[in-house]
C-alpha positions in Angstrom: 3.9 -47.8 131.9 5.6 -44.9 133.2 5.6 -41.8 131.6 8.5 -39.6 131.1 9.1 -36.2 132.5 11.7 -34.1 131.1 13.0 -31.4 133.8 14.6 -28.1 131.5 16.1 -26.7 134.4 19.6 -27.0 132.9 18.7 -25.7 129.3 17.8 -22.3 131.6 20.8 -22.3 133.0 23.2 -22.8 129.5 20.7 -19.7 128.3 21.2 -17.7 131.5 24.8 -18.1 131.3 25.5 -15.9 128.4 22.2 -14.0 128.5 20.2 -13.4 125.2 17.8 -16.4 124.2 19.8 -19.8 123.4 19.1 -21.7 123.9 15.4 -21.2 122.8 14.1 -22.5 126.0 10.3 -22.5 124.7 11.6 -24.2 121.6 13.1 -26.6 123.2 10.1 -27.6 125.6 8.1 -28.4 122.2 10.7 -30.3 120.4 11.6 -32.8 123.7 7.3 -33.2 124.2 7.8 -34.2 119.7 10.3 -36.5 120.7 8.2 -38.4 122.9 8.6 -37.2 126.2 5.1 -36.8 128.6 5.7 -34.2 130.4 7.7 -31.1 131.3 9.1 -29.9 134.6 10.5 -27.0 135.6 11.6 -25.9 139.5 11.6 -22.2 139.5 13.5 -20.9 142.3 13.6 -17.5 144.1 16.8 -16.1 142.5 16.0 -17.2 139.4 19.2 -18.9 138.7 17.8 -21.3 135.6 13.8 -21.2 135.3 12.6 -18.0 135.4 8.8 -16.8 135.9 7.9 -15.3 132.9 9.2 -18.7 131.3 6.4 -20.4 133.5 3.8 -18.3 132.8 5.1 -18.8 128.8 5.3 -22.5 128.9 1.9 -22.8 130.4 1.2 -21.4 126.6 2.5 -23.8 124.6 2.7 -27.3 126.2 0.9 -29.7 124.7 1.6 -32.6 127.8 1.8 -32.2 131.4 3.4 -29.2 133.0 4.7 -29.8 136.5 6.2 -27.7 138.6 8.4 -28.3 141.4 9.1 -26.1 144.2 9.2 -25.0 147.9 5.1 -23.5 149.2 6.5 -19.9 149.8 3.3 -17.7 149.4 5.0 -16.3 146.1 5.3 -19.8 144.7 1.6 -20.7 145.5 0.6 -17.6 144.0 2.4 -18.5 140.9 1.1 -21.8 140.9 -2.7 -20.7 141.3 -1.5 -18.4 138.4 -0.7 -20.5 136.0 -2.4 -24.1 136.6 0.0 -26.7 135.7 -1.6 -30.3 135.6 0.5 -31.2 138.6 2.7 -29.3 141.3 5.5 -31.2 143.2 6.0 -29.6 146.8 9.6 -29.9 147.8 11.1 -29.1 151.2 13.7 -26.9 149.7 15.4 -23.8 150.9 16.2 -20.9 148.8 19.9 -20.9 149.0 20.4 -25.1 148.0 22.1 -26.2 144.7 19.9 -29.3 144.0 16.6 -30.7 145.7 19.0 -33.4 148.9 15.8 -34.2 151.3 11.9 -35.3 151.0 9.7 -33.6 154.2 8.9 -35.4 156.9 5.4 -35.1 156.3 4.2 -35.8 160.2 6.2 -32.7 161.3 4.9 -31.1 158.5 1.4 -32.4 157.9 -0.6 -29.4 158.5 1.8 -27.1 156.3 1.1 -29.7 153.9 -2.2 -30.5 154.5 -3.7 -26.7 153.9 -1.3 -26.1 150.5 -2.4 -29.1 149.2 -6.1 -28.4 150.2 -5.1 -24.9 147.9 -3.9 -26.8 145.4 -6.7 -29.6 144.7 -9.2 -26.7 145.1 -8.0 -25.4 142.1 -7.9 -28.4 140.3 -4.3 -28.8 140.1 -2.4 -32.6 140.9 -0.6 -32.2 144.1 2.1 -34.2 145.0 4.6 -34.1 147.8 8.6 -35.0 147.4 9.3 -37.4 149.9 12.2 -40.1 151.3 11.5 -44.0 150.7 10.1 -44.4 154.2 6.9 -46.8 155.5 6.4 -45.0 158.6 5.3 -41.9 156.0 2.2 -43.1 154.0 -0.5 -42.6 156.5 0.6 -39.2 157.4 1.5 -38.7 153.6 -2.1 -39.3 152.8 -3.1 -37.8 155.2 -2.3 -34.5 154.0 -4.9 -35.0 150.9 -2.0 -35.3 148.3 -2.8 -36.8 144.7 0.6 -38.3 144.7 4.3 -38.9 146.3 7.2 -38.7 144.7 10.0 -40.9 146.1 13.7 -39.0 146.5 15.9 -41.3 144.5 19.2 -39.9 145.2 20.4 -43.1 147.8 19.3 -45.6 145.2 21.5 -44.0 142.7 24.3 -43.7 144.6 24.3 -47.2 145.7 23.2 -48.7 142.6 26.5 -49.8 141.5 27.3 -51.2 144.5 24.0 -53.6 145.4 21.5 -52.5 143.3 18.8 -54.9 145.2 19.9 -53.1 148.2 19.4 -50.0 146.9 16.2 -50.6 145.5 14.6 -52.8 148.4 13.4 -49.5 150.8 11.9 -48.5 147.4 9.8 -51.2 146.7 8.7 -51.7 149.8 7.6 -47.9 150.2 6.4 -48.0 147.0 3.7 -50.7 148.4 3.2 -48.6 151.7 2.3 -45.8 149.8 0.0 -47.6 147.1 -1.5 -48.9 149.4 -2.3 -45.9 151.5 -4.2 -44.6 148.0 -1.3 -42.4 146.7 0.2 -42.3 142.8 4.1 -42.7 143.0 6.4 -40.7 141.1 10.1 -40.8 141.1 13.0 -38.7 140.7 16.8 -37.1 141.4 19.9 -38.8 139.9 17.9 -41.5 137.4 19.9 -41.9 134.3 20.4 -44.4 131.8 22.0 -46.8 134.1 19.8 -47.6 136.3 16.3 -46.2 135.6 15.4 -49.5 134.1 15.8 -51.8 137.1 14.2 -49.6 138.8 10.9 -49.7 136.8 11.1 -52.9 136.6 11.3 -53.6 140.6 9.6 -50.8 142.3 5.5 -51.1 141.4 2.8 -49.2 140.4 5.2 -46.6 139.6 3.6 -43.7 137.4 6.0 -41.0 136.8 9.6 -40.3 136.8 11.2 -36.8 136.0 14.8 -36.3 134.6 16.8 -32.9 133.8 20.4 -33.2 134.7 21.3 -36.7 133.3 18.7 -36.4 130.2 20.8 -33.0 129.4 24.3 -34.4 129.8 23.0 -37.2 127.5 22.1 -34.7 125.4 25.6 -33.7 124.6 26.9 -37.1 123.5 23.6 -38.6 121.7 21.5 -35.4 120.8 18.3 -34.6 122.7 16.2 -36.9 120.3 18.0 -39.7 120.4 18.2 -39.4 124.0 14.4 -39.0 125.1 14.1 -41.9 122.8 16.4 -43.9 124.9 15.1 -43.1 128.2 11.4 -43.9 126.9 12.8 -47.4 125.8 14.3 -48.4 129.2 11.0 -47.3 130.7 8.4 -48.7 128.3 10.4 -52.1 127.3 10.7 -55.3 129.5 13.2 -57.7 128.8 16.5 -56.7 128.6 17.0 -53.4 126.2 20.2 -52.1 124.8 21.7 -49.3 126.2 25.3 -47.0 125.8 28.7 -48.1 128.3 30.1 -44.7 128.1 27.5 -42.6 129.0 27.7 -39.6 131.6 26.8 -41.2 135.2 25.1 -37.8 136.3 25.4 -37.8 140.2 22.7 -34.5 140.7 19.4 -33.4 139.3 
């Protein structure tokens, strides 16, 4: 089954905004991995708007389940990275200035970029694996690159979900297989939420990972952070049909 990554990204920013330490970010890491969750994520960024690099280096510390980190191979980041060992590091195609994560790479264009951080990465022992759009024509040069893993852009299956949701999940399924099938692990993520993260376990395969910040923590407010981890875990290790709440937020960014 897939296993749950919570992204804190937005508990950083709620501290951040009136400065001082709540919320207790570090705190709060343990208590969502007691709740149930797998994993934590954070994506540090340059201006250290929310995640900030002492609170890497902190959380390395204390986690108890695996610690991802997302972000864009400047040589500061990689540094960091080699730093601090995280189980896995997801390379996005970000740059410094953008709100929220709105493209994978185009891993042929970018394949030897790609192809010597990864080389870094796995030579350090750490899980590499590379944020990417649900695309066929990208598995053999995705692979190519020596990445552990891919993790698929979710952002146009969410926003079409409501609309067709076999439509919107069809290029994922079928990139899903590509990508298998090429020898990569699949992870998934951006705009997942209680709507429609469970149709989308159940159709796109061999999935192994999802992570989830912005809807998890607007959940939060309405259910409590317990409650909701527990919910999120349900949807992704139940089949059959499994209750869920009407009224909840439909978070449209990660």
């Amino acid at each position: 089954m897939p296993k749950l990554s919570v992204n804190i990204n937005k508990i950083a920013t709620l501290r951040n905004a009136r400065g001082g330490n709540v919320p207790d970010l570090l705190r709060m890491a343990k208590d969502i991995e007691k709740f149930g969750a797998e994993g934590i994520t954070v994506h540090p960024r340059p201006d250290e708007r929310h995640i900030r690099k002492s609170d890497v280096t902190e959380l390395k510390k204390i986690l108890r389940t695996e610690f991802n980190i997302e972000g864009y191979p400047t040589e500061e980041f990689i540094a960091m990275v080699l730093r601090v060992r995280p189980d896995q590091v997801t390379l996005v195609p970000d740059p410094p200035d953008v709100l929220t994560s709105n493209a994978g790479w185009d891993v042929k264009k970018h394949k030897d970029f790609l192809s010597e951080v990864v080389s870094g990465f796995r030579q350090a022992g750490i899980r590499t694996s590379i944020f990417i759009e649900p695309d066929l024509s990208l598995a053999a040069a995705a692979a190519a690159t020596g990445t552990d893993r891919v993790e698929l852009y979710t952002e146009w299956y969410a926003s079409q979900y409501a609309e067709d949701r076999e439509k919107a999940v069809k290029p994922y399924r079928e990139a899903a297989i590509a990508f298998y099938g090429a020898g990569l692990g699949l992870n998934a993520g951006h705009d997942l939420n209680l709507h429609n993260l469970k149709y989308f376990r159940e159709q796109v395969p061999e999935l192994m990972e999802v992570s989830i910040g912005h809807a998890i923590i607007c959940d939060a407010l309405y259910y409590g952070m317990e409650n909701t981890v527990q919910m999120y875990l349900r949807l992704l290790k139940q089949n059959g049909n499994t209750d869920r709440p009407t009224d909840t937020y439909n978070a449209q960014t990660d």
